[in-house]
N, C-alpha and C positions, 0 to 999 in steps of 0.2 A: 730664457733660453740659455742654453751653458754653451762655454764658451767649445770649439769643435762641433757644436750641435747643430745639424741646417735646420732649415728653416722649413723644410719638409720633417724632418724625424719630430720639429715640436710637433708640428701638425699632428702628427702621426698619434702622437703618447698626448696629446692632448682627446683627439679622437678616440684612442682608447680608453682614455680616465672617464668619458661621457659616453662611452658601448657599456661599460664597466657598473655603471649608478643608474643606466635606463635599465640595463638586465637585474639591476637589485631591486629598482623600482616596478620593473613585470612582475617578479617573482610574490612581490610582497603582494601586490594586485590580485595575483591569483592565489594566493593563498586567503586573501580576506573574501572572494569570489568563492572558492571553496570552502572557507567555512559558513557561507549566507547559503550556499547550495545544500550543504548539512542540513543546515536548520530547516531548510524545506522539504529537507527527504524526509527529518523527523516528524515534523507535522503531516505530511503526508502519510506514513507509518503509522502516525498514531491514530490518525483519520480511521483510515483503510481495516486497523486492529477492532475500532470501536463497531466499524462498522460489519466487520466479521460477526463480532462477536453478538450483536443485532440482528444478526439474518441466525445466527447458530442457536439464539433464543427462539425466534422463530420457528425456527424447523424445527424445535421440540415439542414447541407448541403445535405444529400441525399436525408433525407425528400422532400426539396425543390426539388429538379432535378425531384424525385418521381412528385411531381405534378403539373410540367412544364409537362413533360411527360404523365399525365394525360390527362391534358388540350388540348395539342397539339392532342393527338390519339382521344380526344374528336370531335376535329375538323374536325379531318380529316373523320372520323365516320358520320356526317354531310354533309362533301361535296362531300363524295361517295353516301349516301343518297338523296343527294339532285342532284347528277348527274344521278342516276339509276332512278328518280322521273321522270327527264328531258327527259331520254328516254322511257320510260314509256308512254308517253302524245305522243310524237312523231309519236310511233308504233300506 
């Protein structure tokens, strides 16, 4: 304590020097807290990408089977047509 200084104001500036080093020590907390939160956005990111990009494989693949499937019912559309023609002429 300096000399004029009560014994309230050390208080006081002692009080402050430890508001002072707990808000440094919050700060730092939340910044190592947001950089572990990062890291989890990223793996999640990168999850969520793969897994886009797995379902976007897929849907091309269905697409495609879609119109094989087309194509095929086309045909077949055709050579019932073309077999009901056949009897048709027949009769």
């Amino acid at each position: 304590m300096n000399p004029g200084e009560s014994a309230l104001d050390a208080a006081a500036k002692r009080l402050e020097n430890a508001l002072h080093v707990l808000e440094q020590r919050l700060a730092q907390r939340a910044k190592q807290a947001g950089a572990e939160a990062g890291d989890l956005f990223d793996d999640d990111r990168a999850r969520l990408a793969e897994e886009l990009d797995a379902s976007r494989a897929r849907e091309r693949e269905l697409e495609e089977a879609g119109a094989q499937a087309s194509a095929a019912l086309g045909r077949a559309i055709d050579e019932i047509k073309a077999a009901l023609n056949g009897q048709a002429q027949e009769v």
